[in-house]
C-alpha distance (Angstrom), angle and dihedral (degrees) to the residues before:
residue distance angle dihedral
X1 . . .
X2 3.78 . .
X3 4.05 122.2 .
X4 4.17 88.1 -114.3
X5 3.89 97.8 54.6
X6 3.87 95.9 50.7
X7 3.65 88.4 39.2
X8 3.98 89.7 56.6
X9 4.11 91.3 32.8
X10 4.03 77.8 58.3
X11 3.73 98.7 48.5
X12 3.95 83.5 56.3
X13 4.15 97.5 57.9
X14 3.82 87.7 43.5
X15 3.84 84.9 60.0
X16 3.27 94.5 30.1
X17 3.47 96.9 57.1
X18 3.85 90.2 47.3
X19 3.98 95.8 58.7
X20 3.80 89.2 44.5
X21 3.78 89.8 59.6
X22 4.15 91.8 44.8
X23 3.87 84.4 44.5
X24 4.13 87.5 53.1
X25 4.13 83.4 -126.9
X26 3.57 90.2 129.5
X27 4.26 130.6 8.5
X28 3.95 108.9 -75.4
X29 4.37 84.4 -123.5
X30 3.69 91.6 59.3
X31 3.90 94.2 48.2
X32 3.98 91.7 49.4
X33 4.15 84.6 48.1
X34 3.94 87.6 44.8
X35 3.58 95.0 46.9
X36 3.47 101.8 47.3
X37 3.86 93.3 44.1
X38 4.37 81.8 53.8
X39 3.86 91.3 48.2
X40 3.71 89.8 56.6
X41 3.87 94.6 53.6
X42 4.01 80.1 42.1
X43 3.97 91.0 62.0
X44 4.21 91.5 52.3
X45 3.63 93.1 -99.3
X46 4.08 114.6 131.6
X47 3.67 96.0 27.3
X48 3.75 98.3 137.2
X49 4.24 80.4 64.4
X50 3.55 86.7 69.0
X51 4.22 105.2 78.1
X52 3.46 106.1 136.1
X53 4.05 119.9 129.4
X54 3.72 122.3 -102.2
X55 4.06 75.2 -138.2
X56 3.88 92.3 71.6
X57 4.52 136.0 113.0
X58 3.88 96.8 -36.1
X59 3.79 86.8 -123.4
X60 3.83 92.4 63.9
X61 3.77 95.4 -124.1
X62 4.36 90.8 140.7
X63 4.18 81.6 56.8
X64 3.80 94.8 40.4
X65 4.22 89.3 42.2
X66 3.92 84.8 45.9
X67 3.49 93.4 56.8
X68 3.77 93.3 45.7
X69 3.78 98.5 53.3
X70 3.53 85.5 43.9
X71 3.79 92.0 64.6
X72 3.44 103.9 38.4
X73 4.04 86.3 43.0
X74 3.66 87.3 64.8
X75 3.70 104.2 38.3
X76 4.22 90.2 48.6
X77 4.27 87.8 48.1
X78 4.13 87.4 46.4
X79 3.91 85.9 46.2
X80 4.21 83.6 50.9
X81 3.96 87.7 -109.9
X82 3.64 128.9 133.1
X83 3.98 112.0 -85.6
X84 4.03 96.3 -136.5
X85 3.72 94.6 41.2
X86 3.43 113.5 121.8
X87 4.59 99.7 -172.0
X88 4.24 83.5 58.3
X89 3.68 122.9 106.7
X90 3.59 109.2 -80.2
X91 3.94 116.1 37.4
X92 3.86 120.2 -152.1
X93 4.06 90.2 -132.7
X94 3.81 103.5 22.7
X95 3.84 99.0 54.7
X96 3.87 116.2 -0.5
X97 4.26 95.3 50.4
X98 3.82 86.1 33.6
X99 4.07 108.0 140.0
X100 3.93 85.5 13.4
X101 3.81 144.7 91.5
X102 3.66 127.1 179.0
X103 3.67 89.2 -105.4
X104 3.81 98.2 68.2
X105 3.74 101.1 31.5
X106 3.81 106.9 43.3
X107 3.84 90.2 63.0
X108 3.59 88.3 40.1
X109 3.72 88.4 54.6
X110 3.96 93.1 46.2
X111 3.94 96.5 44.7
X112 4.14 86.1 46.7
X113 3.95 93.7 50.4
X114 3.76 92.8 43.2
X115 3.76 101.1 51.1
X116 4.15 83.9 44.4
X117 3.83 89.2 50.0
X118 3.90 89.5 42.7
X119 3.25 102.5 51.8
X120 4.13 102.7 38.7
X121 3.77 95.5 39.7
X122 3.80 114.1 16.5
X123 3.78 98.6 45.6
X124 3.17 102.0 45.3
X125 3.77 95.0 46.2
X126 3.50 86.6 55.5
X127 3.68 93.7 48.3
X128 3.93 93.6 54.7
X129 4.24 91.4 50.8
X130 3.80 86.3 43.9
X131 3.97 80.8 51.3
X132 4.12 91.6 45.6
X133 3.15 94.7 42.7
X134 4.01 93.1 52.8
X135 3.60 90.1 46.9
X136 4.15 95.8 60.9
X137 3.73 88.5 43.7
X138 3.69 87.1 63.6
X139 3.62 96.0 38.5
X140 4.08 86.8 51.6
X141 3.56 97.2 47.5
X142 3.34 104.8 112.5
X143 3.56 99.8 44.4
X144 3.80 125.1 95.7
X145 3.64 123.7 -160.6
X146 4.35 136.2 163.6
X147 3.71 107.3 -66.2
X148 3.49 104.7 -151.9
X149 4.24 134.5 -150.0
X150 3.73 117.3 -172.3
X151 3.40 87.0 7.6
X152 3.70 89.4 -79.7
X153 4.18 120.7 105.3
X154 3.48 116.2 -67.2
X155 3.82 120.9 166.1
X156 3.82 126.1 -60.3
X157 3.38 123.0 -82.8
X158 4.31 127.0 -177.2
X159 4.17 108.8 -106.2
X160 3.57 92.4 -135.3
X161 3.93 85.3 61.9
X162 4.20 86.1 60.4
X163 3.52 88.9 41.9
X164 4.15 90.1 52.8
X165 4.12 85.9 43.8
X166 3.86 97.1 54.0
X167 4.18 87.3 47.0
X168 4.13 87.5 48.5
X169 4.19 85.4 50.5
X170 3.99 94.9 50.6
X171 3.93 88.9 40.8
X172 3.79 91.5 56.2
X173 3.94 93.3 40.1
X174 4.05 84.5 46.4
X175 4.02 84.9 58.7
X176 3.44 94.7 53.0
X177 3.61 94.0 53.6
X178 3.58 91.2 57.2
X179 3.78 98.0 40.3
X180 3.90 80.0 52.0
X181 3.74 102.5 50.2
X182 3.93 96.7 47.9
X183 3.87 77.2 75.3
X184 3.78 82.3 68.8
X185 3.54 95.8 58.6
X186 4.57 93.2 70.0
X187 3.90 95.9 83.6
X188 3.77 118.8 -156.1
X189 3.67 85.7 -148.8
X190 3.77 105.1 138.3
X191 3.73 104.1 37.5
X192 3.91 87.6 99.0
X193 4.26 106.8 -173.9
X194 3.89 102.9 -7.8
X195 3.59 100.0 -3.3
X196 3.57 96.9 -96.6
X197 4.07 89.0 114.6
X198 3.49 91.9 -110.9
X199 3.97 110.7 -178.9
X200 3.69 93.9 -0.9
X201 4.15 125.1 123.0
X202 4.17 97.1 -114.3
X203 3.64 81.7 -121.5
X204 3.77 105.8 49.7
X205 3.46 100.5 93.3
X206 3.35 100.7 40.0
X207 3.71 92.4 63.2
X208 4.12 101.4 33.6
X209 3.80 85.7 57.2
X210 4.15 92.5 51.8
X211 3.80 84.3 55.7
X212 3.64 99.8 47.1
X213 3.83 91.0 46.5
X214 4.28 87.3 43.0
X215 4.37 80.5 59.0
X216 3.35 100.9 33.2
X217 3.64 102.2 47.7
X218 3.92 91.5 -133.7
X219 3.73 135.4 132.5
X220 4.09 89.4 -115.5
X221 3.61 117.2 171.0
X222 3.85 138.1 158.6
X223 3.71 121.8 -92.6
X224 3.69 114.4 -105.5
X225 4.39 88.1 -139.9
X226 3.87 115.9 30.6
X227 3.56 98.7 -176.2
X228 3.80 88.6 55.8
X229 3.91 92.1 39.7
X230 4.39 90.7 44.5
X231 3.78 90.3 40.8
X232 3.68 105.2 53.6
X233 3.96 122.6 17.7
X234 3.97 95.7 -146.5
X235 4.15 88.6 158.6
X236 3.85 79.8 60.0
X237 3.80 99.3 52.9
X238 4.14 91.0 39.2
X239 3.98 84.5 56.6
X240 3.57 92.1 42.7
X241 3.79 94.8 51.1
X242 3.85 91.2 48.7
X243 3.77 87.8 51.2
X244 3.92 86.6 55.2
X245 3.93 87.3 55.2
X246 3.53 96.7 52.2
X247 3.54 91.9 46.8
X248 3.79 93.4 49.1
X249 3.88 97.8 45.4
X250 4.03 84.8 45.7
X251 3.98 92.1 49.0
X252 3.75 88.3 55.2
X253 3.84 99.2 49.6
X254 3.66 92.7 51.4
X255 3.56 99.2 47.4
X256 4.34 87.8 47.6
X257 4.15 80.8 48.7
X258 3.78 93.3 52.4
X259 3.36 100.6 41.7
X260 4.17 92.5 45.6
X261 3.57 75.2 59.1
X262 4.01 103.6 46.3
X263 3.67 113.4 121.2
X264 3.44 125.3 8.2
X265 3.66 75.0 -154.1
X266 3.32 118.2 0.3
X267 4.33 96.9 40.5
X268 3.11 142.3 50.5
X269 3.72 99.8 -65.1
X270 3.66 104.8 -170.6
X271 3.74 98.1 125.5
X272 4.13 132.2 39.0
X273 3.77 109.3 -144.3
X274 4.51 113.4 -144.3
X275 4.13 102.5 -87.3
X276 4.27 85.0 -102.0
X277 3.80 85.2 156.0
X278 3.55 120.5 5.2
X279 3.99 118.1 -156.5
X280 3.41 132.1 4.6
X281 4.08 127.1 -100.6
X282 4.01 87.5 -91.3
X283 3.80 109.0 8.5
X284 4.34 104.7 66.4
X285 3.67 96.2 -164.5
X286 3.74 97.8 46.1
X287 3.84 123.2 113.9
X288 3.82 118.4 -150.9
X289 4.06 118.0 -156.5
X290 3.90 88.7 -127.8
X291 3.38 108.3 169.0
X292 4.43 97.6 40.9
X293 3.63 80.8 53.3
X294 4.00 97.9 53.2
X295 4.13 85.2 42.6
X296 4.19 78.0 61.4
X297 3.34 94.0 45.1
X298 3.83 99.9 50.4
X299 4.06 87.4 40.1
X300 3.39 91.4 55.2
X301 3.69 95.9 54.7
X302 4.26 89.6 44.4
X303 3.90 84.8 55.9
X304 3.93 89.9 51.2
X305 3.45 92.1 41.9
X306 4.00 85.8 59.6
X307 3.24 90.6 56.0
X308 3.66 92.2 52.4
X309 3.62 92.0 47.7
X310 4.05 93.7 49.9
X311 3.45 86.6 54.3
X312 3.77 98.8 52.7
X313 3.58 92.9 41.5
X314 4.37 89.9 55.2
X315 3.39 93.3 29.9
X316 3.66 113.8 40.2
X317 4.77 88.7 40.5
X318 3.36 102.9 107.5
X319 3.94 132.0 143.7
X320 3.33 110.9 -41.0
X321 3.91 102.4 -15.5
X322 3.93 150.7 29.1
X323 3.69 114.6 -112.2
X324 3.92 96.0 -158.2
X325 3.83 107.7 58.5
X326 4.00 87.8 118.3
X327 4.01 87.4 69.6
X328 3.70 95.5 24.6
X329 4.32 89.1 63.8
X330 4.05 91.7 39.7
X331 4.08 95.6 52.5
X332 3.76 90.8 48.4
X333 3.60 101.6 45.1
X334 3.78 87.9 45.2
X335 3.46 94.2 42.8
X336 3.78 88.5 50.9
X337 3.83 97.8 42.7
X338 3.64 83.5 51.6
X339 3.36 109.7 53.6
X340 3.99 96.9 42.1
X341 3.87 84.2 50.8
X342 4.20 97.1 55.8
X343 4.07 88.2 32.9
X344 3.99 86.9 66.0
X345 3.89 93.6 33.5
X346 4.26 86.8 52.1
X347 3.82 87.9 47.2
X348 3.82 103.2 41.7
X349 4.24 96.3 34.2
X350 3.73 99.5 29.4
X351 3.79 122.8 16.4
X352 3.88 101.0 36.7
X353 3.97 88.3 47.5
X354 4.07 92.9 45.6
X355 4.31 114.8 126.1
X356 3.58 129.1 -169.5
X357 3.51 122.1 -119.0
X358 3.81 94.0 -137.8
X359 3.77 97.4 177.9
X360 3.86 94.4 56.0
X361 3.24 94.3 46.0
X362 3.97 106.2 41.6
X363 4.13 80.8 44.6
X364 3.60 97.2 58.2
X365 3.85 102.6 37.4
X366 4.01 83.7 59.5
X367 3.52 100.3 59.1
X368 4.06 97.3 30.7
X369 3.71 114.1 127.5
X370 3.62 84.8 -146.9
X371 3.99 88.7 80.7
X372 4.00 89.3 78.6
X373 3.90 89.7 68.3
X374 3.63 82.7 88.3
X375 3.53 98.2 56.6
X376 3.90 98.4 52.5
X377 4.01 94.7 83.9
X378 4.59 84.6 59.1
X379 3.84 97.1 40.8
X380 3.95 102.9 16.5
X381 3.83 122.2 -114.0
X382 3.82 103.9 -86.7
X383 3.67 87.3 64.8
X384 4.14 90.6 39.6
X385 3.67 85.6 61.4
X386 3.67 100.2 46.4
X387 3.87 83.9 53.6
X388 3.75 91.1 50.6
X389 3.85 91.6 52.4
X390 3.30 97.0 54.8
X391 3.87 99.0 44.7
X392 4.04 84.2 55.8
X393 4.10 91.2 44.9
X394 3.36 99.0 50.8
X395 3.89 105.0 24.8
X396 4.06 93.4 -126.7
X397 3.80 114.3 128.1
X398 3.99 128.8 -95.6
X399 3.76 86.6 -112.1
X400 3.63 92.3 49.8
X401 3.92 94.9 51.0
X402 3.84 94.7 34.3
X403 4.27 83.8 61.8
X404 3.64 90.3 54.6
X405 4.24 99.4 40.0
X406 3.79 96.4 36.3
X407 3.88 142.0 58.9
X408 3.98 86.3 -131.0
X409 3.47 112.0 118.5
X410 3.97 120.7 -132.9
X411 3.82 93.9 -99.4
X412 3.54 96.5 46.6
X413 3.73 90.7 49.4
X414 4.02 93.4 52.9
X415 3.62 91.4 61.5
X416 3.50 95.9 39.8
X417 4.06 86.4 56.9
X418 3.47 100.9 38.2
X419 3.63 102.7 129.9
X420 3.55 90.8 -156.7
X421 3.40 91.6 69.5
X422 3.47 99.5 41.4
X423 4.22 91.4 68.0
């Protein structure tokens, strides 16, 4: 199971094991011993104790029982006991899981670790691309290039404008994400077995979840209906959905980026990429776009990861519990980890580093056919096109041919055709 989820499924026993010694569930000494043995695992220390298979009970109970021995392991070889023995001081069951089953706190743990992960690495990740991305628009402002439709020629628009567009689509993903992962914050801590409370002191939860959200910083609170909360992770799917957007919206920036930057010769050519990796394994002057094809890469996996998720969610609801929270926690925390790692790659490596090819582009836009768009409302759009099919026959410009097959005189014409007017 990943390092964050059984550092947050630690956090809870440490607090845990505090309310159960306010609540008298357990002797105050053993709660101390419990929570400091919890706050270890907490910091990252102990991980290699943690080597059970995402591929485990649906319910995480192996995790949640790992976890538990772990604890009371330590605190029975600190008291000079035996680590395995079961009649020592603290028992894995009896005091450390006290108030708790699998059912309540695995999800608790997962929904915890992804709204830490979230909002410390995602969001901010996002925020600095959304930041990168803002920048080049400005720097790009004042150039105008082909838009293109279809991929064919369309009419010109400025590449800061593009620029602007892709920060507006991360922006809106970004909000989605955070709509999403207040979801997170309505714990189903509490609901013990079936969410009936079964075992637990009717104010366990209640407190445990002040302290979490007193550490963590988060809006925590207790969900209103625990068999609904235990029985169907719908903060999960929300996230995951929002992770699918991000991943989308990235997948098409980087493939607009690379393919701006196709060529030198052969492409498009509009934009030069930073020299990340210059030549290929065979071909020395050959420039790959690296780092728009690792944001595919990783956005491909987030949209299969979706999938995955959607699956789980449908598949493994039923009764009074899901039977795939094991999977469920590692796809989002990858997918999370993921995506805020290649969002500050693509800024740093890619988008801060981007140039305009100004020749290409200034080149092309003035002998585009595309520029007689903005003559069809004065001489109607049969005639437009006639224009435009004899600029492209002959290789003379729409200005040129426009003289010649219209009463529009020269001057008239150049404003008409300015493409800086017409973004």
């Amino acid at each position: 199971m990943p390092k964050d989820f059984i550092c947050a499924l630690a956090m809870i026993k440490e607090h845990a094991a505090h309310v159960n010694g306010e609540l008298k569930q357990i002797p105050r000494s053993q709660a101390i011993k419990i929570a400091k043995a919890a706050s270890m695992i907490k910091s990252g220390k102990h991980m290699d104790q943690f080597p059970i298979d995402i591929f485990q009970t649906g319910s995480g109970t192996s995790t949640n029982m790992n976890i538990n021995e772990v604890i009371a392991g330590l605190v029975n070889e600190d008291g000079r006991g035996s680590r395995g023995d079961r009649s020592a001081e603290v028992h894995p069951n009896d005091h450390v899981n006290r108030c708790q089953s699998s059912n309540d706190v695995i999800p608790t743990a997962m929904q915890i670790a992804c709204a830490l992960k979230v909002r410390d690495e995602l969001v901010p990740a996002l925020e600095h691309l959304t930041s990168a991305l803002k920048k080049k628009a400005k720097e790009f402002h004042s150039i105008i290039k082909t838009g293109r439709t279809h991929h064919m020629d369309a009419v010109p628009v400025r590449l800061g404008d593009e620029f602007a567009s892709y920060a507006i689509l991360i922006q809106s993903a970004l909000d989605r994400v955070k709509d999403a992962s207040k979801l997170l914050n309505v714990l189903p801590l509490g609901g013990t077995a079936a969410g009936t409370g079964l075992n637990a002191h009717p104010r366990f939860a209640k407190l445990v979840i002040a302290r979490l959200a007193k550490e963590t910083k988060l809006p925590l609170e207790e969900a209103h209906n625990h068999i609904a909360a235990q029985s169907f992770p719908f903060a999960s799917q929300a996230l995951s959905s929002s992770l699918r957007e991000v991943a989308v919206v990235l997948n098409k920036i980087a493939n607009d980026i690379r393919l701006m930057a196709s060529g030198p010769v052969a492409g498009l050519g509009e934009l030069i990429l930073p020299l990340l990796q210059p030549g290929s394994s065979i071909m020395p002057g050959k420039v790959n776009p690296v780092i728009p094809e690792s944001v595919i890469q990783v956005c491909a996996d987030v949209i299969g990861s979706d999938v995955t998720i959607g699956i789980c969610v449908s598949q493994g609801s039923v009764f009074e519990l899901n039977t795939c929270m094991p999977l469920i926690s590692q796809r989002l925390l990858t997918s999370i980890r993921l995506l805020a790692n290649v969002s500050n790659v693509f800024a740093d490596k890619c988008i801060s580093g981007i140039k305009a090819n100004k020749k290409v582009i200034e080149d092309r836009i003035a002998r585009n056919s595309m520029l007689v768009t903005a003559l069809a409302p004065k001489i109607g759009y049969d005639k437009a096109t006639e224009i435009a099919k004899e600029a492209m026959r002959t290789g003379e410009t729409i200005i040129a041919v426009a003289a010649k097959r219209t009463s529009i005189n020269k001057a008239e014409l150049k404003k008409i055709l300015n493409a800086n007017n017409m973004t």
